[in-house]
N, CA and C atoms as a LAMMPS dump frame, in Angstrom:
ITEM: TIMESTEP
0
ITEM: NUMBER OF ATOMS
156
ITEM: BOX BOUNDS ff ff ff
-5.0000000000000000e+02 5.0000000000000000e+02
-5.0000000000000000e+02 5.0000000000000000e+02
-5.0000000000000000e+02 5.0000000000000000e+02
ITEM: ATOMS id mol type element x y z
1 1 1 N 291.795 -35.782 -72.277
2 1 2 C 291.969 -35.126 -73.565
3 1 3 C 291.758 -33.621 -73.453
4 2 1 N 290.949 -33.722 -72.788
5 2 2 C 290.64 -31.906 -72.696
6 2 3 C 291.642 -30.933 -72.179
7 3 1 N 292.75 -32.21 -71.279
8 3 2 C 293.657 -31.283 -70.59
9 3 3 C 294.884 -30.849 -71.577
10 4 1 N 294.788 -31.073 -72.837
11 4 2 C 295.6 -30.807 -73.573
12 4 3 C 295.404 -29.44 -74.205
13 5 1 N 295.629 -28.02 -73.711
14 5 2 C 295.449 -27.031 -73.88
15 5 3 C 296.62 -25.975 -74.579
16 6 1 N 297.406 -26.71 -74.788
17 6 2 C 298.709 -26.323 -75.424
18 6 3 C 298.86 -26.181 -77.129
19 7 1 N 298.686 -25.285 -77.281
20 7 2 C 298.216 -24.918 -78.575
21 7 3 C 299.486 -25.452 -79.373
22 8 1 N 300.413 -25.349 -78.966
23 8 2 C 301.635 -25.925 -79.812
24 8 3 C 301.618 -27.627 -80.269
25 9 1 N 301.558 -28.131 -79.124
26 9 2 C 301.358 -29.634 -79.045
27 9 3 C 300.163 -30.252 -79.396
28 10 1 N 298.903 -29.657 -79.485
29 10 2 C 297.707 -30.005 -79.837
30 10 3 C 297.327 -29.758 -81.09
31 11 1 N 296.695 -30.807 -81.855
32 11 2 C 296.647 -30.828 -83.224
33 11 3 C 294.957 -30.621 -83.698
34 12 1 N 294.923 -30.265 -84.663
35 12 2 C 292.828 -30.118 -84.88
36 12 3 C 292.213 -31.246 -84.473
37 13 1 N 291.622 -31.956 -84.337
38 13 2 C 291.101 -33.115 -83.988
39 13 3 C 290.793 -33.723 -85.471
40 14 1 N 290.45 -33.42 -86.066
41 14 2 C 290.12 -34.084 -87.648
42 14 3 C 291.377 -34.393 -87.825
43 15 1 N 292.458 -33.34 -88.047
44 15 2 C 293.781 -33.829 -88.369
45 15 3 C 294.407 -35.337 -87.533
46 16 1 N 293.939 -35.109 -86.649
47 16 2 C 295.087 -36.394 -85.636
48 16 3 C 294.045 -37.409 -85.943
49 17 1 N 292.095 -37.339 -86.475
50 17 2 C 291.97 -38.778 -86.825
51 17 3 C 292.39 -38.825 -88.385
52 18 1 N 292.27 -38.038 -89.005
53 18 2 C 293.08 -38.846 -90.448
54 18 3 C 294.389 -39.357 -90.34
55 19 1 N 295.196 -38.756 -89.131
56 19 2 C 296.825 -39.545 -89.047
57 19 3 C 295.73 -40.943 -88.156
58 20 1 N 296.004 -41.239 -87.335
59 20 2 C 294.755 -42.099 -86.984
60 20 3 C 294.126 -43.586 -87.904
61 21 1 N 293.562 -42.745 -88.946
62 21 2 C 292.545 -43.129 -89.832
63 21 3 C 293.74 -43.929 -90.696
64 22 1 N 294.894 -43.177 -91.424
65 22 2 C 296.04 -43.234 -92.164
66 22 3 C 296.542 -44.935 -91.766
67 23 1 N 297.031 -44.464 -90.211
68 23 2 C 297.897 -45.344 -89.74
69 23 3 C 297.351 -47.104 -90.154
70 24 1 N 295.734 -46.955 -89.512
71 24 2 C 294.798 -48.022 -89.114
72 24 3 C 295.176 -48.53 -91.123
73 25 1 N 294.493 -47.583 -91.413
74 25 2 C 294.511 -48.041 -93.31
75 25 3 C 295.776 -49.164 -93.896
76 26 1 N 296.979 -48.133 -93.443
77 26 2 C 298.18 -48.832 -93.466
78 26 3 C 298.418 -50.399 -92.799
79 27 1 N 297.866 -50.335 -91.515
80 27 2 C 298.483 -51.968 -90.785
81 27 3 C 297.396 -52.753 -91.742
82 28 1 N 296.361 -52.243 -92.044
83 28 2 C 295.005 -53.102 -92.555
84 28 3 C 295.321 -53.54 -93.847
85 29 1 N 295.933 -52.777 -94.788
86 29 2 C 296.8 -53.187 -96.17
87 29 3 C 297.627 -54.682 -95.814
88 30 1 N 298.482 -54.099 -94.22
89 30 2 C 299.826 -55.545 -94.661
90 30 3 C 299.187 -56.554 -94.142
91 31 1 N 298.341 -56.605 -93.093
92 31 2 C 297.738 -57.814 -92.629
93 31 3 C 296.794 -58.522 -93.62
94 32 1 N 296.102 -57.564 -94.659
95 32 2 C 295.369 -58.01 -95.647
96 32 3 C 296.804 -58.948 -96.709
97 33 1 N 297.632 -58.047 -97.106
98 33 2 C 299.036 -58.887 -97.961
99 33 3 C 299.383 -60.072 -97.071
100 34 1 N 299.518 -60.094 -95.701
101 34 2 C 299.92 -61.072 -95.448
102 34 3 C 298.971 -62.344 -95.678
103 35 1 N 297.781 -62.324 -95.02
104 35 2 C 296.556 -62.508 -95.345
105 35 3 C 296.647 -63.453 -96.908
106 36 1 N 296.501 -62.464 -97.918
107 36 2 C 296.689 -62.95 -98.835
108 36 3 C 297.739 -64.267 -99.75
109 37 1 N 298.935 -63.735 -98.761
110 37 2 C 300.497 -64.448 -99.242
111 37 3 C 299.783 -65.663 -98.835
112 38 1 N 299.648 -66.082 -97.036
113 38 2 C 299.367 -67.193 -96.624
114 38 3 C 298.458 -68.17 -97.725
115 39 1 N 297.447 -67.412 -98.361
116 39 2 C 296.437 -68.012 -98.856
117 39 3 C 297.476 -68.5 -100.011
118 40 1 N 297.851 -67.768 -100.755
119 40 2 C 298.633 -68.451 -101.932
120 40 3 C 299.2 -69.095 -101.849
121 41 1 N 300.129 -69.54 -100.907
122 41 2 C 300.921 -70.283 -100.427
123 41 3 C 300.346 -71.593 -99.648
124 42 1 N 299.015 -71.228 -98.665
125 42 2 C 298.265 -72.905 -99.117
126 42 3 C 297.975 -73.317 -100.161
127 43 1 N 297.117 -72.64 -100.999
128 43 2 C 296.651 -72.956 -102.532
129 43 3 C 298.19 -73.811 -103.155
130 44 1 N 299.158 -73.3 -103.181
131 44 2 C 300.597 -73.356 -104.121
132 44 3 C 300.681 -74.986 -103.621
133 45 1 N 300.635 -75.227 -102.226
134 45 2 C 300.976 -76.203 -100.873
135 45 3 C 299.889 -76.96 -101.268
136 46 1 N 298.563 -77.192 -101.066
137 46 2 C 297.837 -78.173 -101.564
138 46 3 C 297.428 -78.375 -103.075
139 47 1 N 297.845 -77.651 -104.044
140 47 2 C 298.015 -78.38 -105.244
141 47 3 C 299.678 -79.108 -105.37
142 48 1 N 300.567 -79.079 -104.505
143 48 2 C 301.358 -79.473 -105.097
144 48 3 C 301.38 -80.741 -104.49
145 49 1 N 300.995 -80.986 -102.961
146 49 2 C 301.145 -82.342 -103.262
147 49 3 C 299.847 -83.54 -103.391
148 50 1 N 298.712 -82.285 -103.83
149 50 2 C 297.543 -83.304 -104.971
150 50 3 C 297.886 -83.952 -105.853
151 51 1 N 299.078 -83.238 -106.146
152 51 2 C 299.903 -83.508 -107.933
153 51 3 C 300.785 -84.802 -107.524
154 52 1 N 301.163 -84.796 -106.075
155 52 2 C 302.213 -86.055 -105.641
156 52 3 C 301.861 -87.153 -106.013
C-alpha cells in the first residue's frame, strides 16, 4: 500500500474506506432482501400446505 505514491491514482484513505464502507453496505442490503424473500416464501410455503 505504501507503494502507491502517485498522487493521481491514490485516493485519501477515508475516501476509498467510505467507497469500501458504501460497497460492503450495498451487498449487505441484497443479501439481507434476499434473506428476507426466502423467509417469506417459506412462511407463504408452509402455511399453504398446513391449509392442504
Amino acid at each position: 500500500m505504501l507503494e502507491m505514491r502517485n498522487p493521481q491514482a491514490h485516493l485519501p484513505t477515508s475516501q476509498s474506506l467510505l467507497f469500501v464502507q458504501k460497497i460492503f453496505a450495498d451487498v449487505n442490503k441484497e443479501i439481507e432482501a434476499a434473506a428476507n424473500t426466502e423467509k417469506k416464501a417459506e412462511k407463504a410455503g408452509y402455511g399453504y400446505s398446513k391449509r392442504m
